[in-house]
C-alpha atoms as an extended CHARMM CRD file, in Angstrom:
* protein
*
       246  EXT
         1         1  UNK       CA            -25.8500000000      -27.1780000000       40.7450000000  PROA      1               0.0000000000
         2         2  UNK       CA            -24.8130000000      -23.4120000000       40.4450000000  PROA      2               0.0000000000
         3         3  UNK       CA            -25.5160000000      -20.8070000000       37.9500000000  PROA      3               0.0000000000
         4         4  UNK       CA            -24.7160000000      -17.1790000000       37.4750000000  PROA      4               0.0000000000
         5         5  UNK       CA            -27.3630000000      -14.3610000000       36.2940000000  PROA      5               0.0000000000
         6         6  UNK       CA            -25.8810000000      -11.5520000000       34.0560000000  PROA      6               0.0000000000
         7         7  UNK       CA            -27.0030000000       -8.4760000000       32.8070000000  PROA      7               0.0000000000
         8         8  UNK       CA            -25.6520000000       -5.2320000000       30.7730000000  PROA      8               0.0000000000
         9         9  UNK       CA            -25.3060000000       -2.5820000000       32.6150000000  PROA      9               0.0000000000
        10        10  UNK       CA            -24.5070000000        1.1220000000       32.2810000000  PROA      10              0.0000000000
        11        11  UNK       CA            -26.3690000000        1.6730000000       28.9520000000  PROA      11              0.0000000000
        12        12  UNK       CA            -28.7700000000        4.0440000000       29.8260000000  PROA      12              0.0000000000
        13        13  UNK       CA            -31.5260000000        1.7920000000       30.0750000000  PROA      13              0.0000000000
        14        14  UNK       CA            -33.9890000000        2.8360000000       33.7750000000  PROA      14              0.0000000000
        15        15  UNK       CA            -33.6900000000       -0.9820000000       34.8410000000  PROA      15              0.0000000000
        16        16  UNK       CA            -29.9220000000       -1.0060000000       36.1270000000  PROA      16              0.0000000000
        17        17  UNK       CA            -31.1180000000       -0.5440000000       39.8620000000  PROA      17              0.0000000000
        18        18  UNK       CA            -33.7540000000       -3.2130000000       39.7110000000  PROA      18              0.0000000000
        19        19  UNK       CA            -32.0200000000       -6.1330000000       37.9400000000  PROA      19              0.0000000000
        20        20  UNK       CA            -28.7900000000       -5.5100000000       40.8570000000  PROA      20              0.0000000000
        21        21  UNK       CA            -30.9770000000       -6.3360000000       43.0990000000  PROA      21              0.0000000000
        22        22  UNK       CA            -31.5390000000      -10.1630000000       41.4040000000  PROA      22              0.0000000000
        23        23  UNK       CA            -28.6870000000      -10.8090000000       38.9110000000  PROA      23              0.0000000000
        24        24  UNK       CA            -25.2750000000      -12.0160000000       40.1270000000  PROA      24              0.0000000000
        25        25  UNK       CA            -22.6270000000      -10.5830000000       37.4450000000  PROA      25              0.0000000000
        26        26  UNK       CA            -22.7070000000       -7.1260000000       35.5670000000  PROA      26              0.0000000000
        27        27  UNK       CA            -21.4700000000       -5.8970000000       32.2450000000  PROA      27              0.0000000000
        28        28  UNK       CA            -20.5320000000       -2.8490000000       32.0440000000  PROA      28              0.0000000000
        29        29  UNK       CA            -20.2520000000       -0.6900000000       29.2390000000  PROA      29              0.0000000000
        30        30  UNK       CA            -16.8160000000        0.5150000000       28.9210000000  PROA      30              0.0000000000
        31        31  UNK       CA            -17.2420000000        3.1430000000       26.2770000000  PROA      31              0.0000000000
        32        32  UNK       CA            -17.6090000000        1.6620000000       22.6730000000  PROA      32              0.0000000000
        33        33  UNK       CA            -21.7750000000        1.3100000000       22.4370000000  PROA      33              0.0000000000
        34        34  UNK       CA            -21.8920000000        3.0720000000       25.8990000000  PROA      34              0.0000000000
        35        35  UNK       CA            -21.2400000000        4.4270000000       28.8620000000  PROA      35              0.0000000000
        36        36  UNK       CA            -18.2320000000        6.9060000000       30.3430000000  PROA      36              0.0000000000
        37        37  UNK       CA            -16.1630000000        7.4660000000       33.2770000000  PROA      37              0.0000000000
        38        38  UNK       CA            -19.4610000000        8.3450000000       35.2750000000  PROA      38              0.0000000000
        39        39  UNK       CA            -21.4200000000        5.8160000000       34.5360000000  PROA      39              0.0000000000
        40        40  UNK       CA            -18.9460000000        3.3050000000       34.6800000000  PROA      40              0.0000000000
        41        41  UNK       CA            -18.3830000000        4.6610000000       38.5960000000  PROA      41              0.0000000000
        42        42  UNK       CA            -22.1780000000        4.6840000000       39.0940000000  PROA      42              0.0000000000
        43        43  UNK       CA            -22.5250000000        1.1670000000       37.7770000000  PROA      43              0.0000000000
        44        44  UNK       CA            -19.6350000000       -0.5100000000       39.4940000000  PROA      44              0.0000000000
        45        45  UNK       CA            -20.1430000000        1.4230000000       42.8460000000  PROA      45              0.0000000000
        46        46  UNK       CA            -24.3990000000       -0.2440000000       42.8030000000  PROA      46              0.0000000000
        47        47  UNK       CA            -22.5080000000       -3.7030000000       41.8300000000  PROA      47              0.0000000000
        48        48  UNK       CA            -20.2640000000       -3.3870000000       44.6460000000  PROA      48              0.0000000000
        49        49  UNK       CA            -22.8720000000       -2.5110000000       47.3110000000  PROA      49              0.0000000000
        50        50  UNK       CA            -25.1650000000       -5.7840000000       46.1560000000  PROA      50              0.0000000000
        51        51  UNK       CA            -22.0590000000       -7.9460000000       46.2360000000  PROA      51              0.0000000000
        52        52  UNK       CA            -22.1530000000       -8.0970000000       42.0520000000  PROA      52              0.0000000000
        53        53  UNK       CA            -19.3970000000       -9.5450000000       40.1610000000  PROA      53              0.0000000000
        54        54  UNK       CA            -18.0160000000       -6.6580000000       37.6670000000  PROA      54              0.0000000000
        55        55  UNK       CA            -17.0020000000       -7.3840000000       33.8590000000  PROA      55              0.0000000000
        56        56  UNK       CA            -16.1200000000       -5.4080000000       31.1230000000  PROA      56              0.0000000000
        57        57  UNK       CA            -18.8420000000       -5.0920000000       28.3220000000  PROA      57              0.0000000000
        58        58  UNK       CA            -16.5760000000       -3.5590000000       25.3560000000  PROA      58              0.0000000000
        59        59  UNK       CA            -18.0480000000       -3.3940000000       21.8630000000  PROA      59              0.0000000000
        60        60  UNK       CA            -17.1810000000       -1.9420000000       18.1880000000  PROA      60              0.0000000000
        61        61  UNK       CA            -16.8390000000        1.6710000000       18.1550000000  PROA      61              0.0000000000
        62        62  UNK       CA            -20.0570000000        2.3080000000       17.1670000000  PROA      62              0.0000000000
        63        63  UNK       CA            -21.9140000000        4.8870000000       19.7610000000  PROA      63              0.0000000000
        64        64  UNK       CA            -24.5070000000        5.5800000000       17.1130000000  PROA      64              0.0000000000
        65        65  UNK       CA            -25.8340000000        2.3260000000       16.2000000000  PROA      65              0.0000000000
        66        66  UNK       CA            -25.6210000000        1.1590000000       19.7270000000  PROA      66              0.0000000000
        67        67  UNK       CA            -22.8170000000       -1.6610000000       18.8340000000  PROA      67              0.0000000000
        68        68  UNK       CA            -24.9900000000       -3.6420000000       16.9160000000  PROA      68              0.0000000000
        69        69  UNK       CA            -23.4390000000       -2.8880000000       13.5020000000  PROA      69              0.0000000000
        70        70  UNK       CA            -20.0730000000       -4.3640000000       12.0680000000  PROA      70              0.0000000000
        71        71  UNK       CA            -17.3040000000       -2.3020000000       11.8740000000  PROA      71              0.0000000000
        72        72  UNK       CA            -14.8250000000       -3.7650000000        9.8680000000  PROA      72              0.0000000000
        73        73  UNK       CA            -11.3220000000       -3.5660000000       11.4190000000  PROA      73              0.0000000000
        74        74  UNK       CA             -7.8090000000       -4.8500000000       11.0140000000  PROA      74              0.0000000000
        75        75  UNK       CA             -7.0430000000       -7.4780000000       13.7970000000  PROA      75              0.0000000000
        76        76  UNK       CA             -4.9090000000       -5.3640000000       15.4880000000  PROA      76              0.0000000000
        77        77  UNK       CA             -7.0730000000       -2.3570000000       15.4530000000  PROA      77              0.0000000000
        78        78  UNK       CA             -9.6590000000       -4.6140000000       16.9610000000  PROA      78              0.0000000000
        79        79  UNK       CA             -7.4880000000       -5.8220000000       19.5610000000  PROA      79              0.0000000000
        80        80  UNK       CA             -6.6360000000       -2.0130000000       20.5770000000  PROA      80              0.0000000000
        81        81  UNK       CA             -9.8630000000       -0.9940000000       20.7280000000  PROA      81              0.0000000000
        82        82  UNK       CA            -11.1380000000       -3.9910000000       22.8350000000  PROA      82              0.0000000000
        83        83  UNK       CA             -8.2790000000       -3.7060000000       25.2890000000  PROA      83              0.0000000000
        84        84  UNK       CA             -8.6670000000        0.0780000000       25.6630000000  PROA      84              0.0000000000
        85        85  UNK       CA            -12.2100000000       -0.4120000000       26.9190000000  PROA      85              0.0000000000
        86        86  UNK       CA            -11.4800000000       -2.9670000000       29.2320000000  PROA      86              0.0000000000
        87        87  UNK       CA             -8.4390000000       -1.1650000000       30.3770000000  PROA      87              0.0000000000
        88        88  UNK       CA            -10.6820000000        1.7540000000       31.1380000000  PROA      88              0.0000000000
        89        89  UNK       CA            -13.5290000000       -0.3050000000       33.1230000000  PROA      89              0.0000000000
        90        90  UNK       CA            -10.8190000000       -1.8300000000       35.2770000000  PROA      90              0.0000000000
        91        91  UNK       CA             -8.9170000000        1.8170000000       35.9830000000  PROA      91              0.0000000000
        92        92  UNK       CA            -12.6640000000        3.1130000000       37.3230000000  PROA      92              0.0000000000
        93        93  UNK       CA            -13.2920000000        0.1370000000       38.9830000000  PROA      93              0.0000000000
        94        94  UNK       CA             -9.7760000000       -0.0470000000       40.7190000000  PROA      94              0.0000000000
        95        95  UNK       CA            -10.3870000000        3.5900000000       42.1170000000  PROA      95              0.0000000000
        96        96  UNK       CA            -13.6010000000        2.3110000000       43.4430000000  PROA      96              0.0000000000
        97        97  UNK       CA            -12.0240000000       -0.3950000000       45.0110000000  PROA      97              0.0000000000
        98        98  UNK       CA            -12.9430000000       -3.1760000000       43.1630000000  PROA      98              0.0000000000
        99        99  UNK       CA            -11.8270000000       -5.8660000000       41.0700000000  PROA      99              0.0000000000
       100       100  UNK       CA            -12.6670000000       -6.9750000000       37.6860000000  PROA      100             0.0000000000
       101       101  UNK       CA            -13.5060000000      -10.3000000000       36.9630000000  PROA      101             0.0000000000
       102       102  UNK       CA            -14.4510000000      -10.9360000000       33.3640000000  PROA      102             0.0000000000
       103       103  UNK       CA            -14.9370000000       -9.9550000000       29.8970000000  PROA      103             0.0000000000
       104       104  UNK       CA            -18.1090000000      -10.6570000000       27.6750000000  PROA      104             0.0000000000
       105       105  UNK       CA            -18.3680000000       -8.5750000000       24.4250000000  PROA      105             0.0000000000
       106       106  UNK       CA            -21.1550000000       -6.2110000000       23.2480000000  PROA      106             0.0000000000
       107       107  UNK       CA            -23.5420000000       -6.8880000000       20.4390000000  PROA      107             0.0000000000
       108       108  UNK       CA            -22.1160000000       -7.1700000000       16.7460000000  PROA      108             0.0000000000
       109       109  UNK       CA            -18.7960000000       -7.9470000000       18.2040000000  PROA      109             0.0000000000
       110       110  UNK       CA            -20.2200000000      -10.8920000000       20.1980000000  PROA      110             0.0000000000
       111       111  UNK       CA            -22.3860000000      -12.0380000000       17.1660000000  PROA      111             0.0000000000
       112       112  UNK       CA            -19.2330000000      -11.8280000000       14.9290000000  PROA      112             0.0000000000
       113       113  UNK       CA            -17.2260000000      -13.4470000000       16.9930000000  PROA      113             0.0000000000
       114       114  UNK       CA            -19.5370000000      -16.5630000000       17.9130000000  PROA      114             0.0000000000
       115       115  UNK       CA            -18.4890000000      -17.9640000000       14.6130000000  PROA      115             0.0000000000
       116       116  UNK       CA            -15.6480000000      -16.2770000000       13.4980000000  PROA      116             0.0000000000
       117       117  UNK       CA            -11.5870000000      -17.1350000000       14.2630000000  PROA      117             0.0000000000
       118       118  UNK       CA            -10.0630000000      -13.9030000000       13.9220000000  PROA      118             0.0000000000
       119       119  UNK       CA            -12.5000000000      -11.6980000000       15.5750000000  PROA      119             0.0000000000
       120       120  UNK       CA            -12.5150000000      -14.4570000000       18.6410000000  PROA      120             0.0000000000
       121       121  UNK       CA             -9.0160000000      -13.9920000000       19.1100000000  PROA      121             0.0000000000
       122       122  UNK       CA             -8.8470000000      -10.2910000000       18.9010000000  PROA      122             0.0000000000
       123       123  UNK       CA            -11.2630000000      -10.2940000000       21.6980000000  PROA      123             0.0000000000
       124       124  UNK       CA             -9.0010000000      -13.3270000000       23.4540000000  PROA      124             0.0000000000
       125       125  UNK       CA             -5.5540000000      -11.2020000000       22.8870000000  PROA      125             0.0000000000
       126       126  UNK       CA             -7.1190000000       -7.7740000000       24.2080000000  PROA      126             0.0000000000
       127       127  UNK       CA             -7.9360000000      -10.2040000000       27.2420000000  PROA      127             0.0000000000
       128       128  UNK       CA             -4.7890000000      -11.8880000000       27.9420000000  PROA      128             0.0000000000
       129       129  UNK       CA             -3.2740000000       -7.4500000000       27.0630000000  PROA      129             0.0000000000
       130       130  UNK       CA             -5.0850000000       -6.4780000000       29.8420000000  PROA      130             0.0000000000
       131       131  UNK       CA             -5.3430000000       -9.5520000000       32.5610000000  PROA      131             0.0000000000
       132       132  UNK       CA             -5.0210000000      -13.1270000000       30.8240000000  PROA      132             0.0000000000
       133       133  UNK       CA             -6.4300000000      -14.4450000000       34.9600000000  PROA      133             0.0000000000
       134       134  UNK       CA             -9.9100000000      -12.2960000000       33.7730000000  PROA      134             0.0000000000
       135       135  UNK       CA            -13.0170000000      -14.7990000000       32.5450000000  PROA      135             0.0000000000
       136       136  UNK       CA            -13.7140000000      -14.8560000000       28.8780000000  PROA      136             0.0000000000
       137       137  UNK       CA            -17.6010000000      -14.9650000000       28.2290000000  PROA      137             0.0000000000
       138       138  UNK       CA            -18.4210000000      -16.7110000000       25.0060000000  PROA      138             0.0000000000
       139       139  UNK       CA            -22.1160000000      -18.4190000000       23.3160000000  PROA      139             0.0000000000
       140       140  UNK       CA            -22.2330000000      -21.9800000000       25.1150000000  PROA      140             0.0000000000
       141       141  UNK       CA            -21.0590000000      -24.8030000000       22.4610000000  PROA      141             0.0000000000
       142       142  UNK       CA            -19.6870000000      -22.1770000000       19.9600000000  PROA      142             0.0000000000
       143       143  UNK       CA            -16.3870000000      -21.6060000000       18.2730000000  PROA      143             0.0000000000
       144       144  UNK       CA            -15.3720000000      -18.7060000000       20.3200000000  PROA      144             0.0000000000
       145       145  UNK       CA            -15.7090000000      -20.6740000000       23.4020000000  PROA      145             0.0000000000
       146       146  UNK       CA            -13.2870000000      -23.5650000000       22.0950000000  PROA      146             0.0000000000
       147       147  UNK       CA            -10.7700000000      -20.4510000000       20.8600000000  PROA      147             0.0000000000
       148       148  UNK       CA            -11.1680000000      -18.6910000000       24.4100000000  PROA      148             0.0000000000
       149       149  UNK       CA             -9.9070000000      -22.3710000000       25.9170000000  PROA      149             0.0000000000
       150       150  UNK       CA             -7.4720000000      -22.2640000000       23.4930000000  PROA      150             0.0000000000
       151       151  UNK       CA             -5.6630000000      -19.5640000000       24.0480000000  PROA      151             0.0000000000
       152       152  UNK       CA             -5.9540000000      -20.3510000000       27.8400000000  PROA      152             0.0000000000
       153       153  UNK       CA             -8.2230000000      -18.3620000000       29.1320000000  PROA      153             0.0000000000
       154       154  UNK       CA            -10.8010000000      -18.9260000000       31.7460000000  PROA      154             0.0000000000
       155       155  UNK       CA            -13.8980000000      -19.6230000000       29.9270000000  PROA      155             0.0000000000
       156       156  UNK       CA            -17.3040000000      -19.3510000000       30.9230000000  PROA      156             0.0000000000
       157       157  UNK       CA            -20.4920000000      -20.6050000000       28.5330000000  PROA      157             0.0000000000
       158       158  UNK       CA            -23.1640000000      -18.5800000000       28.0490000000  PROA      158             0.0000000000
       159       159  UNK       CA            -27.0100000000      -18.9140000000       27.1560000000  PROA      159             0.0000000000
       160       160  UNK       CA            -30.0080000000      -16.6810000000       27.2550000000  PROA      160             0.0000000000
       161       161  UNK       CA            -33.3450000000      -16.4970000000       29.0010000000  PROA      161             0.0000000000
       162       162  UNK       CA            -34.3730000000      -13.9450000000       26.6190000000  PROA      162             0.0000000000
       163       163  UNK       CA            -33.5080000000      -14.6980000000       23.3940000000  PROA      163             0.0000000000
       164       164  UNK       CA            -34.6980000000      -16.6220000000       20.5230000000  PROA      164             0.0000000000
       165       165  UNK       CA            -32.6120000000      -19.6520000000       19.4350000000  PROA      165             0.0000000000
       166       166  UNK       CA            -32.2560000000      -21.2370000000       15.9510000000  PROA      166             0.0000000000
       167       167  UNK       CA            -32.0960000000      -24.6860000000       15.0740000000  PROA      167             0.0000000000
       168       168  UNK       CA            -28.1990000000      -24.1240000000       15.0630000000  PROA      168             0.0000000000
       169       169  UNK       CA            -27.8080000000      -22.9900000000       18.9980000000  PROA      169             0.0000000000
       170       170  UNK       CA            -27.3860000000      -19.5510000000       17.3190000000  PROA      170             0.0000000000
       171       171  UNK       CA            -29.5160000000      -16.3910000000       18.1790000000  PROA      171             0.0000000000
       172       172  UNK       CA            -32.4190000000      -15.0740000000       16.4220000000  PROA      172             0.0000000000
       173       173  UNK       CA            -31.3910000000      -11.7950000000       14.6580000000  PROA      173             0.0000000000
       174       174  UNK       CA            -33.1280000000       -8.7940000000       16.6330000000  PROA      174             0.0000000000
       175       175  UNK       CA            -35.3350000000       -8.3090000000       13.4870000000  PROA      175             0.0000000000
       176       176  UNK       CA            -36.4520000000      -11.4090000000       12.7870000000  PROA      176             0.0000000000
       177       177  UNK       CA            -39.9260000000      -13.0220000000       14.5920000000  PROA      177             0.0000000000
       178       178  UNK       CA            -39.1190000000      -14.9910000000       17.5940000000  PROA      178             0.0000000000
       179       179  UNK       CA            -35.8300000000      -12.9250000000       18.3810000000  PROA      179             0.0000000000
       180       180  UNK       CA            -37.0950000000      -11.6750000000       21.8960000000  PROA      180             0.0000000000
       181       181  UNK       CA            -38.8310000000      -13.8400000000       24.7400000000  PROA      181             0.0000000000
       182       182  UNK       CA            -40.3950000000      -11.2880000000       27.2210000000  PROA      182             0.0000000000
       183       183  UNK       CA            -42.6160000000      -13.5240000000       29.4440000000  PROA      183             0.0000000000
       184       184  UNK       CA            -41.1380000000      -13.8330000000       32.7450000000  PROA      184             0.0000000000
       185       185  UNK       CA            -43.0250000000      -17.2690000000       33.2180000000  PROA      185             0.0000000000
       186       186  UNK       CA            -41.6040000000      -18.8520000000       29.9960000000  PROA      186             0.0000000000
       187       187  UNK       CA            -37.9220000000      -16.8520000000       30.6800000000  PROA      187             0.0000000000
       188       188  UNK       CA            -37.9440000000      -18.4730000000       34.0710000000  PROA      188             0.0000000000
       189       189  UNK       CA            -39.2410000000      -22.2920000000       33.2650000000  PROA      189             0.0000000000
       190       190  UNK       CA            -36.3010000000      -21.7960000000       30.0080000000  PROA      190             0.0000000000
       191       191  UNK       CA            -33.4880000000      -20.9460000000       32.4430000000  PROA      191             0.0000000000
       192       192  UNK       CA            -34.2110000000      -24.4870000000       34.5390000000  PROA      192             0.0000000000
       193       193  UNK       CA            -34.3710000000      -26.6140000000       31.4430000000  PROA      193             0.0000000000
       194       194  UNK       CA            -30.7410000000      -24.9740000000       30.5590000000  PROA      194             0.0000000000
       195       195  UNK       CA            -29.7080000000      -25.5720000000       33.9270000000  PROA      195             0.0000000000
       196       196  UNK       CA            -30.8990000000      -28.7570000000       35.0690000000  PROA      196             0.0000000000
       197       197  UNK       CA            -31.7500000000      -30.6630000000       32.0040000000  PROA      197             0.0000000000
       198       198  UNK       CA            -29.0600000000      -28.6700000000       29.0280000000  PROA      198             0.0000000000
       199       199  UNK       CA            -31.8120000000      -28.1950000000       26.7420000000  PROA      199             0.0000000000
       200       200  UNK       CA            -33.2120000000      -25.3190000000       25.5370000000  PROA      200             0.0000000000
       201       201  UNK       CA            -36.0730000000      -25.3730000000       22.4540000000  PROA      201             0.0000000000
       202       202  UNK       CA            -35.4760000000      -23.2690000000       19.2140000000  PROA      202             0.0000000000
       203       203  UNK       CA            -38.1720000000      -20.6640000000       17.2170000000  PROA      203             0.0000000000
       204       204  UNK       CA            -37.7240000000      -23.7630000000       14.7640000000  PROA      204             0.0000000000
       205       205  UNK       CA            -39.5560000000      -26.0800000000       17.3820000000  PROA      205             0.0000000000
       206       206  UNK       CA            -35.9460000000      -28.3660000000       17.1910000000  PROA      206             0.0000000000
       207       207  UNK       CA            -34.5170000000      -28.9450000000       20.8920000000  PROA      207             0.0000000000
       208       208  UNK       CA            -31.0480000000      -28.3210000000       21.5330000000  PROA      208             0.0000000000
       209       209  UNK       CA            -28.3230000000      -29.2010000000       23.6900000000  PROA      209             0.0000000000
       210       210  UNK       CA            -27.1280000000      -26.5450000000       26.1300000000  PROA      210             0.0000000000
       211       211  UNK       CA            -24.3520000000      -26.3170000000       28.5930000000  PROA      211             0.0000000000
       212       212  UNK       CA            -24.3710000000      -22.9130000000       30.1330000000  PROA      212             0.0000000000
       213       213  UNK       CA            -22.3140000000      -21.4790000000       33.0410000000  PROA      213             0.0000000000
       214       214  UNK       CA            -23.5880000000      -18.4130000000       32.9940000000  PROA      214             0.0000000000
       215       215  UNK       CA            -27.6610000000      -16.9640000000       32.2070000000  PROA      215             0.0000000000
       216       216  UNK       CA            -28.1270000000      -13.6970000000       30.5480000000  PROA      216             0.0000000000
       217       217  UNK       CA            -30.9930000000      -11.3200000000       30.2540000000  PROA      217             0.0000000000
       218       218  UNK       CA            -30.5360000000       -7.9820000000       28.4050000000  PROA      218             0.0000000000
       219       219  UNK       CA            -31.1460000000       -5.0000000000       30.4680000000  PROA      219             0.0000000000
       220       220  UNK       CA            -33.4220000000       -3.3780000000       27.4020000000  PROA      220             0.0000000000
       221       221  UNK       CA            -35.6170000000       -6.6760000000       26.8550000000  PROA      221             0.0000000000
       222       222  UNK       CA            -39.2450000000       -5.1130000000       27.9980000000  PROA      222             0.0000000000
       223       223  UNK       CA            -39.8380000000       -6.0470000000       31.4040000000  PROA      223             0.0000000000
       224       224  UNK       CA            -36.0700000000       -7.5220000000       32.1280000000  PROA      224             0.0000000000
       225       225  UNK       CA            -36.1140000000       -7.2450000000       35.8310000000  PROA      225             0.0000000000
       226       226  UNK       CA            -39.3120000000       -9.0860000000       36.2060000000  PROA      226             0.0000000000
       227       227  UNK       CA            -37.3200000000      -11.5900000000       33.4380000000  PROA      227             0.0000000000
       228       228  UNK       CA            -34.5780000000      -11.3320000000       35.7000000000  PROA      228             0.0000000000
       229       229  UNK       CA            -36.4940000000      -12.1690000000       39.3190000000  PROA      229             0.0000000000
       230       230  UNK       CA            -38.9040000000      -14.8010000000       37.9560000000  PROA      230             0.0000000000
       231       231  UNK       CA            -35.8960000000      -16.5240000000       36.6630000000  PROA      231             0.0000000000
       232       232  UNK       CA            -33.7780000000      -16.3360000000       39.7850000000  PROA      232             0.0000000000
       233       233  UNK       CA            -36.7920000000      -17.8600000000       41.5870000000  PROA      233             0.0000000000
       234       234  UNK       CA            -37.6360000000      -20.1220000000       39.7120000000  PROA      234             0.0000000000
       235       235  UNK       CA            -33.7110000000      -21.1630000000       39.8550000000  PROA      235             0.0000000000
       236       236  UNK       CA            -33.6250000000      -21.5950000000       43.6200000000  PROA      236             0.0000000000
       237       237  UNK       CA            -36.9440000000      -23.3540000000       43.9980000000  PROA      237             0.0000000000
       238       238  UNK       CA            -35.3010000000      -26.0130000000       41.6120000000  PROA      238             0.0000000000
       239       239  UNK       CA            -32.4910000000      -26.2850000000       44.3040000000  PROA      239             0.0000000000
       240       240  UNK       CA            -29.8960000000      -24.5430000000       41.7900000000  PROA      240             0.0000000000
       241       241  UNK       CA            -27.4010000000      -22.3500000000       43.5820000000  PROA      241             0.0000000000
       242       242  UNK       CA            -27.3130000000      -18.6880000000       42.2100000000  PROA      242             0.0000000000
       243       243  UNK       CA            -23.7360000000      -16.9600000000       42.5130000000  PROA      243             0.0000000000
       244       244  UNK       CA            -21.2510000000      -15.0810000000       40.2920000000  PROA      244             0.0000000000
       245       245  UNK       CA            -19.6570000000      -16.4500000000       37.7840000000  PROA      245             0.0000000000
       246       246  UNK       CA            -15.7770000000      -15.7780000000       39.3980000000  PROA      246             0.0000000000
């Protein structure tokens, strides 16, 4: 069995040192939530020296709220926007002398896009604009994982260590009880049940089915690198291979 470990990166959170030392793949914030030329550099230059995979973390254009609000868009402004970011992580990261691997989307735009078409294949057409050989990140058994496939990109299934789940394999809203799991016990003994047995259990106390490719924990969850390491040991001691997702 393998897995991959991802975290965003290059957000300004204090923990971007200490979860490159454990995770396997990086997001980096490419300018709509977060991030600029410099930190991009920063971020991909740490990712490269720990042998990190490097992905583009684009978002809406929303600096203020962080990307967690909706900005409505036309598709093709969407499209623009998404490819410009990703265009810009992969011209630092090229001047650095690295490579970049994949694309996973930033806060409202992932949580739009989980369930809706159009906003799925904005993100999926800015892809295939840019690099249509780049990985696709989408939520593991959603409808933006079956558009990613079918538009032919290389699709990789996500889940989370440190996130609540509903009943409907769909995450907890940030302000609702239940949306944040910050033990690194309970993170870790959740990422083996994804792995080895596809289950993970909801806030609703309903099990679900799971088939992840890829583990994320979120760089700002309190105590994420300890999330990060328990999880990555716990991982290995269950024989399951840690590596990046490309």
């Amino acid at each position: 069995m393998k897995i991959d470990l991802n975290a965003d990166l290059g957000e300004g959170a204090p923990t971007d040192a200490a979860l490159l030392a454990v995770i396997t793949s990086a997001n980096i914030a490419c300018g709509g939530h977060a991030g600029d030329d410099q930190t991009m550099r920063r971020a991909v230059l740490q990712a490269m020296a720990r042998g990190v995979g490097i992905g583009a973390h684009p978002s809406y254009p929303d600096r203020e709220g962080f990307g967690r609000r909706v900005v409505p868009m036309p598709y093709d402004a969407l499209v623009d926007i998404v490819a410009r970011q990703v265009e810009r992580l992969q011209r630092v990261a090229n001047a650095a002398g690295a490579a970049l691997g994949h694309v996973k989307a930033h806060g409202a735009l992932y949580n739009v896009a989980v369930d809706d078409g159009e906003v799925a294949r904005a993100i999926g057409e800015a892809i295939r604009r840019v690099d249509p050989t780049l990985i696709a990140v989408a939520l593991a058994g959603s409808p933006m994982a079956e558009i990613f496939r079918a538009m032919a990109l290389r699709t990789v299934e996500e889940a989370f260590i440190d996130r609540g789940y509903t009943a409907t394999g769909r995450l907890v809203p940030r302000d609702r009880p239940g949306a944040l799991l910050t033990d690194p016990a309970a993170a870790a003994a959740r990422a083996v049940r994804m792995v080895r047995d596809g289950v993970v259990g909801s806030v609703d106390g309903v099990e679900i089915r799971v088939h992840a490719d890829t583990l994320c924990v979120h760089a700002d969850t309190p105590g994420s690198p300890a999330i990060a390491s328990a999880a990555r040991t716990a991982l290995e001691s269950a024989g399951i291979r840690v590596a990046p997702m490309a």
